[in-house]
C-alpha positions, 0 to 999 in steps of 0.5 A: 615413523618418527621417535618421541623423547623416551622411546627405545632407539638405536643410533649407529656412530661412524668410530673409524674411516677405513684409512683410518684403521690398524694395519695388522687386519684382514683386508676385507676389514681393513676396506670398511668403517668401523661403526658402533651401534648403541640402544638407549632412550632418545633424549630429542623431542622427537627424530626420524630415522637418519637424524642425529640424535643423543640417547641415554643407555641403560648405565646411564651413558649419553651417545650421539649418534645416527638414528637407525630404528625405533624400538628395535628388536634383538635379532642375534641367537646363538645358531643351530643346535649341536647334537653332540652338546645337547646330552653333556649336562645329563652325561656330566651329571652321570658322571659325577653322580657315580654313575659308570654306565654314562 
């Protein structure tokens, strides 16, 4: 699939070689790149995925970069539920409201 100019992407950008990075890390860490990936509109005519590319973000920041996807999903949630967490509100709101049996 190639990317066109105007189309939503995301780049990644090599920040750090691992022997570049700080010492006071975790060893796992410290063994691996430190990378940034950026979404933003490609300013290319057009791309293929691995092309070096520069996008214009939403603030108006213009990155180079790796392409890595076209119109890339969000993928992150925020995990499974707690249970314990799901009544605070209703409890808090007791609570405030005066209500001694919550």
């Amino acid at each position: 699939m190639k990317a066109k100019k105007g189309d939503w992407v995301q780049i990644e950008k090599l920040l750090l070689k691992p022997e570049e990075r700080t010492a006071p890390l975790p060893e796992d860490t410290k063994k691996v790149p430190l990378k940034m990936r950026v979404k933003g509109f490609l300013q290319n005519e057009d791309a293929n995925i691995g092309d070096e590319v520069e996008i214009l973000t939403l603030i108006g920041r213009r990155v180079t970069g790796t392409l890595v996807a076209i119109n890339p999903k969000y993928e992150h949630d925020f995990g499974e539920p707690v249970p314990e967490l799901l009544t605070i509100g209703i409890e808090l709101r007791k609570i405030l409201e005066g209500d001694n049996d919550a």
